[in-house]
Z-matrix of the N, CA and C atoms (Angstrom, degrees):
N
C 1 1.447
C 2 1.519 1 108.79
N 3 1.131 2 104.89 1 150.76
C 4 1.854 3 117.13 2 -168.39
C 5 1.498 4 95.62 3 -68.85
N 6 1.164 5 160.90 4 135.45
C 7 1.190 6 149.76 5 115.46
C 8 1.922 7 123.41 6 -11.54
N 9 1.426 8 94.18 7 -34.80
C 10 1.721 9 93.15 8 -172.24
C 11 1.377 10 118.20 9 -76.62
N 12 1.571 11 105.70 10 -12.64
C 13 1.531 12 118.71 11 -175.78
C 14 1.697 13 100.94 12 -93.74
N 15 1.317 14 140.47 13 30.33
C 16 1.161 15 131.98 14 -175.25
C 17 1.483 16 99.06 15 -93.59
N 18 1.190 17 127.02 16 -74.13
C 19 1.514 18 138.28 17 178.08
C 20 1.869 19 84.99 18 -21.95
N 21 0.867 20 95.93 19 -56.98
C 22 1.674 21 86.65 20 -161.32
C 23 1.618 22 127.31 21 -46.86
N 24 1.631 23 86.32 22 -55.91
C 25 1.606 24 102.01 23 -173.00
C 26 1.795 25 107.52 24 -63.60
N 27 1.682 26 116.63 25 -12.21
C 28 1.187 27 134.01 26 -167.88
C 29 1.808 28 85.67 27 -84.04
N 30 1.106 29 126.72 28 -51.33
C 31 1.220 30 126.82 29 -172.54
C 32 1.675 31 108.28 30 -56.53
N 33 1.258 32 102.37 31 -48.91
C 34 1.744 33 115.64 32 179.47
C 35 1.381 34 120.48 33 -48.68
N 36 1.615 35 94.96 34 -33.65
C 37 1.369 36 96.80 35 -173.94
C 38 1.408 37 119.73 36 -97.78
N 39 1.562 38 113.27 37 -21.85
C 40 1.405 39 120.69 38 150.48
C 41 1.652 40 135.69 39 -33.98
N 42 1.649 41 100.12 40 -38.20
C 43 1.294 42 115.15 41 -151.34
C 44 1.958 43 78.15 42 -123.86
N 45 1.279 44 130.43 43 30.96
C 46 1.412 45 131.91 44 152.54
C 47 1.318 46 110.61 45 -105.69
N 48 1.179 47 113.87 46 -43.80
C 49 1.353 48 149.12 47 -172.42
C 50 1.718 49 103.83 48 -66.19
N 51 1.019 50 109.42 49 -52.91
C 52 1.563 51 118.98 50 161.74
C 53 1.645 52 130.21 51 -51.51
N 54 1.503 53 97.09 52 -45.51
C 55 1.329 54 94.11 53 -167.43
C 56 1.688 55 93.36 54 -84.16
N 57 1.622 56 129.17 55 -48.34
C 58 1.085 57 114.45 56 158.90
C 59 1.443 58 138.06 57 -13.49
N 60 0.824 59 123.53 58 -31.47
C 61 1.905 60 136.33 59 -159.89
C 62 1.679 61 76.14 60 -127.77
N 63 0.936 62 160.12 61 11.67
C 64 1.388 63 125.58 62 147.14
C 65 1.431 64 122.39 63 -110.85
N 66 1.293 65 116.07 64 139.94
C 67 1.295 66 131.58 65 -168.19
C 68 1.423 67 125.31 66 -134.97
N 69 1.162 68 121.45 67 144.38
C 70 1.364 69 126.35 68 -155.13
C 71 1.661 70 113.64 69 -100.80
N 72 1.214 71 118.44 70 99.34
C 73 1.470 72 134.03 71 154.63
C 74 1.387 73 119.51 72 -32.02
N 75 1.069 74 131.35 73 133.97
C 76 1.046 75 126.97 74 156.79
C 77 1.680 76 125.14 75 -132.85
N 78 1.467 77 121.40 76 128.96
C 79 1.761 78 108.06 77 -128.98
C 80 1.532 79 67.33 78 -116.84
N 81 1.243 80 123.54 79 128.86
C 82 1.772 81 115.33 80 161.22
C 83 1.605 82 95.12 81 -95.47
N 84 1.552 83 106.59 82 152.96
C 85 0.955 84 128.76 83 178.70
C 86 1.838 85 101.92 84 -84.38
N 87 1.927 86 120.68 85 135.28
C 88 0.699 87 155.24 86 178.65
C 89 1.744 88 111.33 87 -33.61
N 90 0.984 89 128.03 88 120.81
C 91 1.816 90 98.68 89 177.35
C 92 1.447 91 133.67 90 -56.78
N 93 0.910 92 111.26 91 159.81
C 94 2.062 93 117.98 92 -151.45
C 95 1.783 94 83.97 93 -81.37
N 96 1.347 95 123.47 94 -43.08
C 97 1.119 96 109.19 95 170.14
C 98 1.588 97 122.48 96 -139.58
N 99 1.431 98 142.25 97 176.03
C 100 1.278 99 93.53 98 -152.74
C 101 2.225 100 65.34 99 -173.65
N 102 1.720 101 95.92 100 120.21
C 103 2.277 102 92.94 101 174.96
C 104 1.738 103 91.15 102 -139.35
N 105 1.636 104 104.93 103 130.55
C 106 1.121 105 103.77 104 -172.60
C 107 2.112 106 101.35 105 -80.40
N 108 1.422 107 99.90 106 165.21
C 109 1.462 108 98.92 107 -164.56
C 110 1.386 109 82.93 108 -78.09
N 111 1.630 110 111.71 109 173.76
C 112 1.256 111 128.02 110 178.34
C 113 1.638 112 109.18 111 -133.68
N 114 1.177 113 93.36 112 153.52
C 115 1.711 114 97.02 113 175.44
C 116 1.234 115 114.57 114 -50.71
N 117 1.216 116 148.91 115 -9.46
C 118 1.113 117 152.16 116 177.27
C 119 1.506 118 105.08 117 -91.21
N 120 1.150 119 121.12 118 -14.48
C 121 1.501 120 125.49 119 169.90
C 122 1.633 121 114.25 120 -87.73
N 123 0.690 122 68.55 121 -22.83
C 124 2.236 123 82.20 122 -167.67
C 125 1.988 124 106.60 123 -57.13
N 126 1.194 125 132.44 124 69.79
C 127 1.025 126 135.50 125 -178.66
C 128 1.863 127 102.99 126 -52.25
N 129 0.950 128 140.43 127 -64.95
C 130 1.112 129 134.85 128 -175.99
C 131 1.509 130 108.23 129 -153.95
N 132 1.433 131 124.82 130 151.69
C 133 0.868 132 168.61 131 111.99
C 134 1.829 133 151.62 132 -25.10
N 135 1.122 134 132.49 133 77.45
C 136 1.943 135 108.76 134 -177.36
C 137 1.036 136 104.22 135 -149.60
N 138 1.319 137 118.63 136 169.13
C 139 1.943 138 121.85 137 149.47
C 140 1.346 139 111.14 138 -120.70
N 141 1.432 140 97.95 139 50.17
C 142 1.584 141 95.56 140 163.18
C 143 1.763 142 118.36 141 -79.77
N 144 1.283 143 95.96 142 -159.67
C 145 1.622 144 113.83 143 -179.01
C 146 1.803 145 112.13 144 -78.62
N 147 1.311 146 108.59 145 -26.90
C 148 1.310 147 107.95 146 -147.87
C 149 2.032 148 108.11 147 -60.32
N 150 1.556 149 103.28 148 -34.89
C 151 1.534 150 95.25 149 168.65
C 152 1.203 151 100.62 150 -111.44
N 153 1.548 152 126.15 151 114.15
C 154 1.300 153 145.99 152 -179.88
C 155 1.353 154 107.66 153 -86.14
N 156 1.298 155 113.01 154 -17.58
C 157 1.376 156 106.48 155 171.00
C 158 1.666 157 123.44 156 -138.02
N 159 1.197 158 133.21 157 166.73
C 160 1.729 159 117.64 158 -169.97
C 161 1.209 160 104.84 159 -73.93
N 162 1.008 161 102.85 160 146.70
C 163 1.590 162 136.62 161 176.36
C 164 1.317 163 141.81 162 -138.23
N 165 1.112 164 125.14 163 146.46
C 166 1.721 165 128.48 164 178.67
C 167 1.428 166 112.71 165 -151.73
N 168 1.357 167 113.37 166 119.21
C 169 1.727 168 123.48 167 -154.69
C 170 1.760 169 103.92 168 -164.90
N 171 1.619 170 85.12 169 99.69
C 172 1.573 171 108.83 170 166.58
C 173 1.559 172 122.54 171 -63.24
N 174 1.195 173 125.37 172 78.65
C 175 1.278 174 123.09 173 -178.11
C 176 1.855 175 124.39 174 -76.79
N 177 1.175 176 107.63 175 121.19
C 178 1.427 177 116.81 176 -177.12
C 179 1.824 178 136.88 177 -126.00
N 180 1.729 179 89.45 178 11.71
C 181 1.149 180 115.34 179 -168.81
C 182 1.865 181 100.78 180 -141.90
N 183 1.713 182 84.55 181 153.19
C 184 1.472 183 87.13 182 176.75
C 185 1.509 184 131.36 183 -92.83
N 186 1.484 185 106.98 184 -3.59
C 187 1.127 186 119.97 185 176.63
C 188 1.671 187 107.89 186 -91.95
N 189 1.079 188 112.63 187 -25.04
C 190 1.733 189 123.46 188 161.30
C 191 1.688 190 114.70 189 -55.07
N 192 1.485 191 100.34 190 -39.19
C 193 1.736 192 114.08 191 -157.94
C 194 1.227 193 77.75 192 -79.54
N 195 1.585 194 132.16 193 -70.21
C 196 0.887 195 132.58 194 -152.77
C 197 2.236 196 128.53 195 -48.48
N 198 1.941 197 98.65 196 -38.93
C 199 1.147 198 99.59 197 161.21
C 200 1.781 199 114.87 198 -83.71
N 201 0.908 200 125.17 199 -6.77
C 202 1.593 201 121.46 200 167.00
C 203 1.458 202 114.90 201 -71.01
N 204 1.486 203 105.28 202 -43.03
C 205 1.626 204 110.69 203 -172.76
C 206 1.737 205 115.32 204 -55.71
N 207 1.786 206 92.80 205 -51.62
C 208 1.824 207 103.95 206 155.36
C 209 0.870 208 138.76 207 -35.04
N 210 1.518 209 128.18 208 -55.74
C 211 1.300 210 151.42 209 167.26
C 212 1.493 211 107.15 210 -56.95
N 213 1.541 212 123.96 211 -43.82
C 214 1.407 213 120.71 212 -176.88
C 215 1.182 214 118.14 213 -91.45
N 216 1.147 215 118.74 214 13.08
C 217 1.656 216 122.92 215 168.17
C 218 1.772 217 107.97 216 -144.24
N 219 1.419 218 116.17 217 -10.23
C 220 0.942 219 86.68 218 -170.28
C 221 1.590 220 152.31 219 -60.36
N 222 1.953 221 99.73 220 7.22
C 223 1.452 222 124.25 221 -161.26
C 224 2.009 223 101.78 222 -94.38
N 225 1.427 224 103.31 223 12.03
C 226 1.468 225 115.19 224 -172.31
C 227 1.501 226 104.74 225 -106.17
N 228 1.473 227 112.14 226 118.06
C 229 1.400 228 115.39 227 -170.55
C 230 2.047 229 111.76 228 -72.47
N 231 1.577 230 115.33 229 3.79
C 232 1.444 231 147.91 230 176.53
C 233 1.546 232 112.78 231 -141.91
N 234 1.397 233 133.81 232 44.48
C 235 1.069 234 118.23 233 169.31
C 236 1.850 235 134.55 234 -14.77
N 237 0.988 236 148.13 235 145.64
C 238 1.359 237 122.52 236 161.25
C 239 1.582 238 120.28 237 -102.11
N 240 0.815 239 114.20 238 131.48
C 241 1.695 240 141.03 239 -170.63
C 242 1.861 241 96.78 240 -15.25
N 243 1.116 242 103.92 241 124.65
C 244 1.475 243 110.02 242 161.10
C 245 1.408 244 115.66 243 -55.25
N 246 1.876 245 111.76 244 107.05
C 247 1.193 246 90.92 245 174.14
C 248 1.557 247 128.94 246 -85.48
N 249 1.168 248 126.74 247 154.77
C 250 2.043 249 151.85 248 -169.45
C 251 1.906 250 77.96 249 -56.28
N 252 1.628 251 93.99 250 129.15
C 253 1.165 252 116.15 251 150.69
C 254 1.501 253 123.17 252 -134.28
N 255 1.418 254 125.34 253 141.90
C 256 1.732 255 125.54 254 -159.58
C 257 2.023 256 76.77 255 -98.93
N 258 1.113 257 105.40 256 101.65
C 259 1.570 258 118.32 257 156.63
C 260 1.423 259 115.61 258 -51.80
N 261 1.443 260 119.77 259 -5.16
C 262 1.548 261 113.04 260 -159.53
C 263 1.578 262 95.50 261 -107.68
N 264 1.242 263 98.04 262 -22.83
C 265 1.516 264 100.47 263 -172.10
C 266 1.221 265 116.57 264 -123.07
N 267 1.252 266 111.99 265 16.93
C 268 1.838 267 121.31 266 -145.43
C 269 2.008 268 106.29 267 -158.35
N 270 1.351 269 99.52 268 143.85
C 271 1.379 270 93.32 269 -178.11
C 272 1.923 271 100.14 270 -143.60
N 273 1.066 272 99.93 271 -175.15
C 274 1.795 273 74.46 272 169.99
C 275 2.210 274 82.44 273 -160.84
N 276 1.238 275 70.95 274 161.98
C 277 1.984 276 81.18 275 179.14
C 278 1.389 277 109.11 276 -146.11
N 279 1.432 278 125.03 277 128.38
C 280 1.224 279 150.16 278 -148.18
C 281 1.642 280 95.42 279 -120.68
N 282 0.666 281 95.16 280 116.46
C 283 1.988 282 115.66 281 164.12
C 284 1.497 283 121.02 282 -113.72
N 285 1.008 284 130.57 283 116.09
C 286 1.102 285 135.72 284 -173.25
C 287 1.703 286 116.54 285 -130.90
N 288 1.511 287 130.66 286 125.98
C 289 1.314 288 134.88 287 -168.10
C 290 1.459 289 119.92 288 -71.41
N 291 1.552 290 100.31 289 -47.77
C 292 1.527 291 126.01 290 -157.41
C 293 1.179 292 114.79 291 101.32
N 294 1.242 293 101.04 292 -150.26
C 295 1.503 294 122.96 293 176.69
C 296 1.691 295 107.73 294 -70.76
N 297 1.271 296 114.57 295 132.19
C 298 1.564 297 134.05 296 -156.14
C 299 1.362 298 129.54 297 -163.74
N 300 1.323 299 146.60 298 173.01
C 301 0.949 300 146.21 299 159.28
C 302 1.640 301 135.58 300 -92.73
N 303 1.279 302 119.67 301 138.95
C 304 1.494 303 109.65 302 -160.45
C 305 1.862 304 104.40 303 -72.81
N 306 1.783 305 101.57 304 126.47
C 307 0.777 306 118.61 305 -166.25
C 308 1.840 307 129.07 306 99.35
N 309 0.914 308 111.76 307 -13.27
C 310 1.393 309 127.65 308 137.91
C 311 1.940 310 106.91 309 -47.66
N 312 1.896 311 80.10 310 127.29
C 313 2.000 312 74.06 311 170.05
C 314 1.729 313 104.30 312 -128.46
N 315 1.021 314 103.44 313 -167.14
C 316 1.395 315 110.93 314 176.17
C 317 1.782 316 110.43 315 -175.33
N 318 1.351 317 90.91 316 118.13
C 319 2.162 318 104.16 317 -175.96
C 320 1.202 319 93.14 318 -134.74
N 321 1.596 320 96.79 319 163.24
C 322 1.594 321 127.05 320 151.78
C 323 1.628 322 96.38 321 -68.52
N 324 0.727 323 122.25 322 121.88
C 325 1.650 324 140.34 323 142.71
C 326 1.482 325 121.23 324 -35.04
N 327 1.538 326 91.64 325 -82.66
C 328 1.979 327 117.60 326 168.18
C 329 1.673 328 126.32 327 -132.68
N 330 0.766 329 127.61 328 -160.54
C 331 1.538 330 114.86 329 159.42
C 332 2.059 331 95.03 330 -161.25
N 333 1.595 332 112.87 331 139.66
C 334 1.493 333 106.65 332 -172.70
C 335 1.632 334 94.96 333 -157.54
N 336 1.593 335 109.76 334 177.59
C 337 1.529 336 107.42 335 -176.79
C 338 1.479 337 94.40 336 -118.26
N 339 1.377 338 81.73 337 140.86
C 340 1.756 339 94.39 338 155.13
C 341 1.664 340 118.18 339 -146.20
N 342 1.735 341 102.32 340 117.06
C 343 1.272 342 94.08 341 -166.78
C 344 1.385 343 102.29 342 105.34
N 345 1.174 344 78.06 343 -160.17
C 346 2.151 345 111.77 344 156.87
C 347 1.235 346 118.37 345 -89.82
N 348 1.652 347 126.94 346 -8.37
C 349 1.530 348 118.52 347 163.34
C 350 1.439 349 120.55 348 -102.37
N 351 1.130 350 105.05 349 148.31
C 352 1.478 351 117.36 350 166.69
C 353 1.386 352 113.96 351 -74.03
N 354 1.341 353 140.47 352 135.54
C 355 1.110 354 145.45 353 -161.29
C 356 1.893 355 109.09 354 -126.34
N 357 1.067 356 92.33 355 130.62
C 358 1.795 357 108.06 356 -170.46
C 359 1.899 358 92.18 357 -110.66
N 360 1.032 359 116.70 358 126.93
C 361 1.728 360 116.25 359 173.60
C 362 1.579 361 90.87 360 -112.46
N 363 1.711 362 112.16 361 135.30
C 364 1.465 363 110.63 362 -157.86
C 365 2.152 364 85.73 363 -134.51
N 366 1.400 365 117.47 364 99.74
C 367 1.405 366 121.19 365 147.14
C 368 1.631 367 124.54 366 -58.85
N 369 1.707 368 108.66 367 104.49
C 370 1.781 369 89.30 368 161.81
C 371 1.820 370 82.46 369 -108.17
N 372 1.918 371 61.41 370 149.46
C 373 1.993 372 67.46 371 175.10
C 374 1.960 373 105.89 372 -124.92
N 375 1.355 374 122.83 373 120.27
C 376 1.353 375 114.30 374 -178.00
C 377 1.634 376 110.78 375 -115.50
N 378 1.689 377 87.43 376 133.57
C 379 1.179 378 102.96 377 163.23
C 380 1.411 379 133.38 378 -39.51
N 381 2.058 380 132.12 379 115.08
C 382 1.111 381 136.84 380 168.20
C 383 1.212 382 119.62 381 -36.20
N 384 1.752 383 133.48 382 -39.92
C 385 1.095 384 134.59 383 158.30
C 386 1.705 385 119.83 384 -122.40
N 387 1.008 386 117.77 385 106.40
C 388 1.510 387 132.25 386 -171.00
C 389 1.377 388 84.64 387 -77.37
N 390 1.498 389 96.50 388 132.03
C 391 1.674 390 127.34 389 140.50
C 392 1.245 391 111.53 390 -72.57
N 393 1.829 392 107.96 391 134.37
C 394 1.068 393 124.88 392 -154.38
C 395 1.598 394 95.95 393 -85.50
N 396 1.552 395 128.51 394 108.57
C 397 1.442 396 108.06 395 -156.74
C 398 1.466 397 91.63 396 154.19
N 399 1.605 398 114.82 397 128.93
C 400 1.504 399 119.72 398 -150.26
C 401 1.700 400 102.11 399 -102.71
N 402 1.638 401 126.13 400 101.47
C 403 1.396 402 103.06 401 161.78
C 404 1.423 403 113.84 402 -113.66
N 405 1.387 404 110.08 403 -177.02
C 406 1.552 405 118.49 404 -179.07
C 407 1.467 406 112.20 405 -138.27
N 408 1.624 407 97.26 406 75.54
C 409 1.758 408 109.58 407 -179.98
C 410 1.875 409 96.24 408 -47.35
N 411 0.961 410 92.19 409 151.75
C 412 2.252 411 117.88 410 162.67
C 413 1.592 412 104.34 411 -171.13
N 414 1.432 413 84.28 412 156.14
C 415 1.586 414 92.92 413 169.03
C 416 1.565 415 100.05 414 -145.33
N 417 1.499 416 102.11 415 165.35
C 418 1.567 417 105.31 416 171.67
C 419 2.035 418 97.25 417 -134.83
N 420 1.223 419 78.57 418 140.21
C 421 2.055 420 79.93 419 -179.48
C 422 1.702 421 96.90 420 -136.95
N 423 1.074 422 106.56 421 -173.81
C 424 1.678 423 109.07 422 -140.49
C 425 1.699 424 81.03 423 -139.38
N 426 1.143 425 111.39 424 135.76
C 427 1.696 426 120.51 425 -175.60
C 428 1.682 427 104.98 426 -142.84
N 429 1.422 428 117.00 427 176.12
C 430 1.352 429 132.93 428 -166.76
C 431 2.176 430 76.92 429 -93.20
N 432 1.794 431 102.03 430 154.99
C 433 1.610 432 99.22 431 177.68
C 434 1.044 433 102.26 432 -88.22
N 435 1.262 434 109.16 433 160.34
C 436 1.409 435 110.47 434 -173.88
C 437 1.629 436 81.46 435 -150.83
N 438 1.479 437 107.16 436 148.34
C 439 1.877 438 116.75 437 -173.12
C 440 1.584 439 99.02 438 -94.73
N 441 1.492 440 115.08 439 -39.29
C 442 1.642 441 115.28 440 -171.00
C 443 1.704 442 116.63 441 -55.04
N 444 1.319 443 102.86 442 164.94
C 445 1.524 444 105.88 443 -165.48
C 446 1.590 445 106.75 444 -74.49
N 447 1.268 446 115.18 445 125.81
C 448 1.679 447 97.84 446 174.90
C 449 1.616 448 120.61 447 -89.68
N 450 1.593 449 105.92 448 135.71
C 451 1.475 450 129.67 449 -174.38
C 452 1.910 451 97.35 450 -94.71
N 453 1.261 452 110.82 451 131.31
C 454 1.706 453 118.14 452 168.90
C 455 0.767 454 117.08 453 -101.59
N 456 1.483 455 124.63 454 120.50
C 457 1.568 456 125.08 455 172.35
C 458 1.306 457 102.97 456 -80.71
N 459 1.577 458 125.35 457 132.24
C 460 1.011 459 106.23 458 170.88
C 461 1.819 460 124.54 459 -100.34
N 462 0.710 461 144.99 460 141.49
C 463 1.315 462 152.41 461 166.10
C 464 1.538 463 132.64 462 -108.63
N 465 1.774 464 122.50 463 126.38
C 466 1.194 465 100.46 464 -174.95
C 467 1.742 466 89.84 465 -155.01
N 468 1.606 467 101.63 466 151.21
C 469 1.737 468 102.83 467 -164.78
C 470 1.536 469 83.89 468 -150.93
N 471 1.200 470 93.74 469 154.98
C 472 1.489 471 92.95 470 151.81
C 473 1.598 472 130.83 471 -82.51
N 474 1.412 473 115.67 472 -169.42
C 475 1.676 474 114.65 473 171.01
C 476 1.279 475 119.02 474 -54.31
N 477 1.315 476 120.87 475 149.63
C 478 1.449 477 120.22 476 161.28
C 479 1.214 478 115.33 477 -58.03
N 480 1.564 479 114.53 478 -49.98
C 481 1.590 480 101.05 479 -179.62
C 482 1.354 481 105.66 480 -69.30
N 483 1.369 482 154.02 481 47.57
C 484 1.707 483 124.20 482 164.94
C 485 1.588 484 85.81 483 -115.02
N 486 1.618 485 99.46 484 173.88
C 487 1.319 486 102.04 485 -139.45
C 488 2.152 487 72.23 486 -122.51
């Protein structure tokens, strides 16, 4: 090998070495609009059994609501009454953790668009010290319909109280 070509191939390998180690970001833009749910949205609540595993399921039908509602209570020896949703104007979205610890939660936050998707912002929140003891936080909350595909942000922190 030439000696005069060293500087060079040193350059080559600099600028391999470079492009290697660089990687491409991709920054999504914020949603165009963005209303956090309210307790008045919050259709139900549990840590039962019924979603044993995580989940996220845009419901827009009543025959949909109807096998979800089953599934989300069905571990209640008194279920409480499926409540009436207007499908025309109304959608509802189910979040579910899995398998968890009691006291562990998991909500929609907000729900907003960006784009062409509808955007679901999803809090699990886990307990600093889990009780040894299996639950399966979900919730279902009740939103304006929206036809676009929904995207989940996911989000997850621990408790406020851990230190």
């Amino acid at each position: 090998m030439n000696v005069r070509h060293l500087p060079a191939l040193g350059t080559m390998i600099a600028m391999v070495g470079l492009v290697a180690c660089t990687r491409t970001v991709v920054v999504q833009p914020p949603p165009q609009t963005l209303n956090a749910v309210t307790s008045s949205q919050r259709v139900y609540t549990d840590d039962g059994i019924g979603f044993p595993d995580s989940a996220r399921i845009a419901v827009r039908d009543a025959a949909t609501w109807q096998d979800v509602w089953q599934r989300a209570t069905y571990s209640h020896p008194n279920p409480p009454p499926m409540p009436g949703i207007d499908f025309t104007q109304e959608m509802l979205l189910v979040v579910a953790a899995g398998r968890m610890s009691p006291g562990d939660q998991i909500r929609v936050d907000s729900v907003g668009v960006r784009n062409d998707q509808y955007i679901a912002i999803v809090r699990t929140t886990v307990e600093c010290e889990p009780f040894p003891a299996d639950a399966y936080p979900m919730e279902i909350v009740r939103v304006r319909r929206d036809e676009r595909p929904v995207g989940w942000v996911e989000r997850r922190e621990r408790a406020a109280h851990c230190s």
